[in-house]
C-alpha positions, -999 to +999 in steps of 0.1 A: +000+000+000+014+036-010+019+059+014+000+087-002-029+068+002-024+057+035-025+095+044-063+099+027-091+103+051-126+091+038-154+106+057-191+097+063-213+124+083-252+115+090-273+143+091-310+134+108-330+163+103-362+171+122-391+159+092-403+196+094-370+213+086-363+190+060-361+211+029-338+238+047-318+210+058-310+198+026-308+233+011-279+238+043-260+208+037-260+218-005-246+248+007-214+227+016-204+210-014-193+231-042-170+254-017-156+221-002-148+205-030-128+238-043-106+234-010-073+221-012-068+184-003-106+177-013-106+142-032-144+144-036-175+153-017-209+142-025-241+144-004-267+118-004-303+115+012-314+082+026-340+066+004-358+053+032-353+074+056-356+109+037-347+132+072-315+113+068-284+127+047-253+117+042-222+133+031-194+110+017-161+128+013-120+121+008-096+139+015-059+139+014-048+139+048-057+149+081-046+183+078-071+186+050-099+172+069-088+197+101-087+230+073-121+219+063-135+217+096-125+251+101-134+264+069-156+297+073-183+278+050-185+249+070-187+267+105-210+291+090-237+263+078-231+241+109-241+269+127-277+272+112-279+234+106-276+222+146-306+236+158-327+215+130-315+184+139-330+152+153-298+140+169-263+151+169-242+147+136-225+114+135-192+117+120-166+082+112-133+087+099-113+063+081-080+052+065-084+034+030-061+001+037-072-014+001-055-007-029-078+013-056-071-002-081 
């Protein structure tokens, strides 16, 4: 396994949503996406909504390394929209981390 992909971080945040905020919920989290994946170190970010659970979103991202995940935290977007998005939610944001150990190819 190479090194520079041992240093990726792949990311999966659930997003429950209250059912009555919904719409603004997605609308927040679509808000993310096109200034994250501009950021340095941004592999991809895509955000998904749970087919049978449609409060639920997900957003699936990669970047590559940890600094790149701890700049995006901190990015003024992200604090900015995580702000407004909190007080919608169900239950807290569930974020995993994790290192890619397989080779992509």
């Amino acid at each position: 396994m190479s090194t520079v992909k041992s240093a990726e971080r792949h990311i999966i945040c659930e997003v429950r949503g209250k059912a009555a905020h919904r719409a603004r919920v997605e609308e927040l989290l679509l808000e993310l996406v096109g200034p994250a994946r501009a950021e340095a170190g941004c592999l991809y970010y895509d955000l998904y909504q749970q087919s049978d659970e449609p409060d639920t979103f997900h957003i699936i991202d990669g970047w590559t390394s940890a600094e790149a995940v701890a700049e995006h935290a901190e990015h003024p977007n992200v604090t900015k929209v995580v702000e407004q998005l909190l007080p919608l939610l169900d239950v807290p944001l569930k974020v995993t981390t994790s290192n890619r150990v397989s080779d992509p190819d």
